[in-house]
N, C-alpha and C positions, 0 to 999 in steps of 0.2 A: 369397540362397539359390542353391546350385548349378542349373543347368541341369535336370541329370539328376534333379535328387532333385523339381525343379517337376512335371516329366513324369511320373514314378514318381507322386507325391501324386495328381494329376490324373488316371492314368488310371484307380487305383485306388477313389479317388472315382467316378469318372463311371461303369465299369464294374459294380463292385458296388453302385451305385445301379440300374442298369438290370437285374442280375440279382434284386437286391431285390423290384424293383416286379412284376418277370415271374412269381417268384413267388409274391408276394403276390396274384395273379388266381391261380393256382392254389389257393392256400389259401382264402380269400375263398369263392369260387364251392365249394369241394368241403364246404368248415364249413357254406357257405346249404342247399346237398342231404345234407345229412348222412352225409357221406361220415368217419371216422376219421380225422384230423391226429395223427398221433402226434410227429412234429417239425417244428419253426417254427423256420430256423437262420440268423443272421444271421453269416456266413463257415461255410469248410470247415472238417472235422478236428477235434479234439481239442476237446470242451466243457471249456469256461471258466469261465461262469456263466450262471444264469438261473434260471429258476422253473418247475414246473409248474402249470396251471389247466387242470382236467377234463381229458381224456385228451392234450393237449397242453404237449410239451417244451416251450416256448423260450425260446432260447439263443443266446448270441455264444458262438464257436467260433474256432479261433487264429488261421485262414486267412483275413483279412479280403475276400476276393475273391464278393461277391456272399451268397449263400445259396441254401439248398434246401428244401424239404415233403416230409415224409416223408409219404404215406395208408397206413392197413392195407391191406396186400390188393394193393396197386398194382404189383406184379413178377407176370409172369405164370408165372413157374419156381417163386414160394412154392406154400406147400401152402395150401389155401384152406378156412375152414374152415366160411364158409356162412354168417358174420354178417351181417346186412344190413347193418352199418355199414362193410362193406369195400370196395375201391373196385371192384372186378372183381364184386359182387353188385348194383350198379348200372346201369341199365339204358343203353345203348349212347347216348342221347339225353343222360343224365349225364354220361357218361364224354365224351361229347365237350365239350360245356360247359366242363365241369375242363380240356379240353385247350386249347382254345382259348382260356379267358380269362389265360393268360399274356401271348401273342403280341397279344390285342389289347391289353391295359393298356400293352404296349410303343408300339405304333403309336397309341394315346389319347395318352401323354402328348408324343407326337410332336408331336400335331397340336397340344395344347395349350401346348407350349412355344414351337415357333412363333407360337402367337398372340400371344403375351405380348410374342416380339422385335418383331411386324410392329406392334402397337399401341406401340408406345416407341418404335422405330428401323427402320423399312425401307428397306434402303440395295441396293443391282442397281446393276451398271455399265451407265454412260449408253448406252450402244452399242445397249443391248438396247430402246428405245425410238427410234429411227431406224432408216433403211431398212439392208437389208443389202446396202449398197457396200462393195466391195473396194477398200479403199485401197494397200495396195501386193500384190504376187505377186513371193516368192521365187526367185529361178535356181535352176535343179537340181533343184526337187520337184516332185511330181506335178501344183498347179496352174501350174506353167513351161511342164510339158514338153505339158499339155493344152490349155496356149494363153489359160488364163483372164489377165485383164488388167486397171488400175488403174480403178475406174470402172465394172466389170463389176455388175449389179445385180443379188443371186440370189435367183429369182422363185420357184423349184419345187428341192426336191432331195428326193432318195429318198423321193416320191411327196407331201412337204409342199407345198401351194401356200400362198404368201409366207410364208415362215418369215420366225421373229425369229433374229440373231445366237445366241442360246440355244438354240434348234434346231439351227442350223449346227455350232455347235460340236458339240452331244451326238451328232451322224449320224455327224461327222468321227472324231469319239474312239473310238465304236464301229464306226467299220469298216477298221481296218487289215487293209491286202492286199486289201481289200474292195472291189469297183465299184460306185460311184455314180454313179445318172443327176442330171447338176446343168443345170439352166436357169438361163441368164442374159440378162437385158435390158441390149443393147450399142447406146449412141443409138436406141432404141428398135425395134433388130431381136433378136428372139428366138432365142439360142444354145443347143442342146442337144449338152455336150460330157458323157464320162464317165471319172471319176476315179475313183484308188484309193490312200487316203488310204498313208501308210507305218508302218510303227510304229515307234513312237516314242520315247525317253527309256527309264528304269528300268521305266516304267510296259506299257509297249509299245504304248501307244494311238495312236489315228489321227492323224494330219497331213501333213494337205494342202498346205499353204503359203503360204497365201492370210492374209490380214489385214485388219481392219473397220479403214473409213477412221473415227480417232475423231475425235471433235470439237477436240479440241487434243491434241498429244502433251505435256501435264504432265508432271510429276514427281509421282507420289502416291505412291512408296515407295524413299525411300533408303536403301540399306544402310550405315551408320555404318561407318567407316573404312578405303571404297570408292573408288575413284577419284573420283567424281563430289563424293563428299558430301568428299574433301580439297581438291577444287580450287572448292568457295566453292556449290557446286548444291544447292539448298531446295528441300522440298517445297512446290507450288505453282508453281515456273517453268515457262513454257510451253518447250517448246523447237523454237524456230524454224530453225536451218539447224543443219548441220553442215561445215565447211570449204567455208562458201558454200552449200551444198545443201542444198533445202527440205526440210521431214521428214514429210512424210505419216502417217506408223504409226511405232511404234516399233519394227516390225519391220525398216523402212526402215535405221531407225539398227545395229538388229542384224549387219544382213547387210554395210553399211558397212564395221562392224568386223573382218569376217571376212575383207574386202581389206587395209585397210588395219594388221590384226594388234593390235602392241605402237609403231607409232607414234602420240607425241602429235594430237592432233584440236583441232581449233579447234569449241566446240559456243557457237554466240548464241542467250541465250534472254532473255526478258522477262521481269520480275517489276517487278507493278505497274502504272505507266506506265514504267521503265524498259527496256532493252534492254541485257542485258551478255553480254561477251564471254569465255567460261572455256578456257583449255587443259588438256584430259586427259592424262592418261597409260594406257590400257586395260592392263589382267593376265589373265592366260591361270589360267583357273579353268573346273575340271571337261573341259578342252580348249576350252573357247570363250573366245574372247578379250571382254571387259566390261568395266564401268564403274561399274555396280551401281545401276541405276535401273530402277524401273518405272513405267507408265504406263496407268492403268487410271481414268479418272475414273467417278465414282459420283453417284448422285443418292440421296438420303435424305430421308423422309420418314415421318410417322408415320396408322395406320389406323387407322378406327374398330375396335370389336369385331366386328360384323357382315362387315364387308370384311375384315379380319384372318383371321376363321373361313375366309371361303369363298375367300382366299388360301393358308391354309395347309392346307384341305384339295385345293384343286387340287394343289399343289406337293408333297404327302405322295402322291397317286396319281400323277403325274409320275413323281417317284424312285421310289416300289414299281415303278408298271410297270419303269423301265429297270432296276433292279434284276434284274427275271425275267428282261430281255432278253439281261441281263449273261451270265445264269449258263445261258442258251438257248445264245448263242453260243460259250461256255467248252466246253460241252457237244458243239460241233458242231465245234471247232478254231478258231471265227473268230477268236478274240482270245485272248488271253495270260492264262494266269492270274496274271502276274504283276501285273495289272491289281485283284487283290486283294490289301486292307491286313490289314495283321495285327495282333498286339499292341504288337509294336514302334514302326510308323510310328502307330498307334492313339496309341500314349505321343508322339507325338515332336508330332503334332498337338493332342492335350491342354495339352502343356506348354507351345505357343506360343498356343494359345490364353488358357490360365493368364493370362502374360504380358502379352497385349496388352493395353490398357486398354478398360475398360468390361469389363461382363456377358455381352453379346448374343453375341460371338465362343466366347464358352464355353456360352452355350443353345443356338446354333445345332448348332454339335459334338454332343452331346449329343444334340437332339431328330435326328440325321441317324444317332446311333449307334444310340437308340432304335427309330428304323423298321430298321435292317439287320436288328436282333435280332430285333425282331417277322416280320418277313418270312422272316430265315431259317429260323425254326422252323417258320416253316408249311412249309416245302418236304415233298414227302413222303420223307423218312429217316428208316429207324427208330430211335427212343431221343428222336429230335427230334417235337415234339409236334405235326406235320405227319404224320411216321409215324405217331403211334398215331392221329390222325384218318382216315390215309387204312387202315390196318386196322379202323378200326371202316366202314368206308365197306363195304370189301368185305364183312366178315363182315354188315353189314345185308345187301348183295346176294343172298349164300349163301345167308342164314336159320340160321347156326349159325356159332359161333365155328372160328379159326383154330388147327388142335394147337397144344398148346403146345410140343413138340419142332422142331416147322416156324417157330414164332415163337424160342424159342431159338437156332436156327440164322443166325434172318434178323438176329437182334440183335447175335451175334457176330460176325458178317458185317461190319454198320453200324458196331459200334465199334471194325472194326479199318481201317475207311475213315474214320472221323472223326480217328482217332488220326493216320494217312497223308497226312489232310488237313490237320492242325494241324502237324505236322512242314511239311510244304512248303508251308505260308504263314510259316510262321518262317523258313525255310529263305529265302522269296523276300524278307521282310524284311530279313535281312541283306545278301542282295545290293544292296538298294538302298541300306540306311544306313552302310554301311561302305565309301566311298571306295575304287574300283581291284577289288574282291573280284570282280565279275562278267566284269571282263576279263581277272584272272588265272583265271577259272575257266574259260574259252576255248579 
């Protein structure tokens, strides 16, 4: 099956499952208080088939892209006629209920999806269980030109004392242009130097320059009909020097390349009890010159139920917070919005997902897409059910509802900033999926 058409299936699937379930807390929760369901619709647009039972439609509809609930009464522009089964004759305590159990059913099955991979498969790269030494530092970027150095052991950064490599990483990525105080233990004298990470790739996120000394530089992913994987290189080879020179990080090997260009390389590695010898050829892709290896060893292992839960609800509050952070600092100018995915790269992550073998790669996706949704909806924007929580917030404060002319205004308002918002994250999607587009647009 085509590429494209894996990705399309996949995201379609995964998307209108998560608007399904979002909701279904809405219906759920409004049928338990008595609220009118007049439609229950499994996709957009055009009814197709389905039945009714007691004052509710439902129906598969043409657009297979998630679904909707229709309640009586629920626009606050209709004319209202005073049933109590309407949703807006319900008392402010209801009506938030209704709002909220979409966005949580989202973030539930988050957590519960997680549990299910971390009991079957939980696999983190090794790194993140050793201390955080810097095994090689870059020429040219910002830990070069700040002085950090191989060996450097970082104790404190942007106010964490002993961070893990997963910390490191998430400060770095979040703060291009940004200064960070980083402390390092050098032969055991205490260095407080400050960086500012650069941004970075399509993405524009932070990077530093710096590199976690890993336990062996492996081979854990070959790209098929790469330099490396032509010239005789398996996943699982360690790889020990390069043209003679040891390899600390694979970054090591990276920056190598970028002297030495499109000349052949001599790379020895081991596999096994063996020690062999391979010559490359490197090719100049995306402007860097490569081989096509990565190196990223993992540890896997599988968790009770109990430790799975209180895994994957640390890890579900983790990502929400930096989620806020994200969208704190998008707010403020620090970071790129380009640093937000869309439908596009959404698809193109699915589909490799799809692809790769086993389940877990495609639950993980999924319970990650799950929390974005649930969390984005709480934000307070009107139309998003964050909005109508944080209007019933104030109208509780007031002691009287909000005009409906003043609410009209602020919704047209919302949906011409959602609309604006959805344009330029497709907009940024394309810059990143389509090859040369962002530098011809320069």
């Amino acid at each position: 099956m085509p590429d494209f058409l894996i990705s399309l299936i996949a995201v379609v699937v995964i998307l209108g499952f998560m608007i399904l379930i979002h909701e279904f807390g809405h219906y759920a929760v409004a049928k338990w208080l008595g609220v009118r369901v007049e439609v229950f619709s499994i996709g957009f647009g055009k009814r197709l088939l389905g039945f009714r039972k007691g004052d509710t439609d439902y129906r598969i509809s043409a657009i297979p892209l998630g679904g909707y609930v229709k309640m009586s009464g629920e626009n606050p522009m209709d004319e209202r006629s005073g049933d109590p089964a309407e949703f807006l004759s319900h008392s402010r305590w209801h009506r938030f209920l209704i709002a909220i159990a979409g966005p949580t059913m989202n973030i539930m099955l988050a957590v519960f999806l997680l549990v299910g991979v971390f009991m079957v498969h939980y696999e983190y790269p090794a790194i993140y269980d050793g201390p955080t030494e810097i095994g090689w530092v870059m020429h040219d970027t910002p830990a070069g030109k700040a002085g950090f150095q191989p060996g450097d052991r970082i104790v404190r950064i942007d106010g964490i004392q002993n961070p893990t490599w997963e910390q490191v990483d998430t400060r770095e990525a979040l703060s291009p242009g940004q200064p960070l105080d980083v402390t390092v233990d050098r032969n055991g004298q205490l260095l407080t130097k400050t960086i500012a990470p650069e941004p970075y790739g399509v993405d524009q996120i932070g990077f530093a320059g710096w590199a976690a000394k890993e336990p062996c530089v492996c081979v854990t992913d070959l790209t098929p009909g790469m330099p490396a994987d032509k010239a005789g290189l398996r996943d699982g080879d360690e790889i020990l020097a390069v043209d003679g020179k040891p390899v600390p990080a694979l970054a090591a090997m990276v920056e190598m390349l970028e002297s030495t260009k499109d000349t052949p390389i001599s790379i020895t590695a081991r596999r096994g009890t063996q020690t062999r010898d391979f010559t490359v050829q490197p090719v100049l892709v995306e402007k860097r010159y490569r081989i096509g290896i990565g190196s990223m060893p993992m540890k896997v292992t599988s968790l009770s139920f109990p430790a799975a839960l209180h895994l994957s609800l640390q890890e579900n509050k983790k990502a929400s917070l930096l989620i806020l952070e994200l969208v704190q600092k998008m707010l403020q100018g620090k970071i790129s919005v380009r640093s937000i995915e869309g439908p596009i790269r959404i698809g193109q992550a699915a589909g490799e997902a799809a692809r790769r073998k086993g389940w877990t790669p495609l639950m993980l996706l999924t319970s990650a897409i799950s929390l974005n949704l649930g969390v984005f909806n709480l934000l307070p924007i009107p139309i998003l059910d964050g909005g109508v929580i944080f209007f019933l917030l104030i109208e509780s404060l007031m002691g009287h509802d909000i005009s409906l002319r003043i609410k009209e205004r602020v919704y047209q308002a919302a949906f011409v900033f959602l609309v604006l918002f959805a344009v330029m994250v497709i907009y940024n999607d394309l810059l990143k999926t389509i090859p040369g587009l962002a530098d011809r647009l320069q």
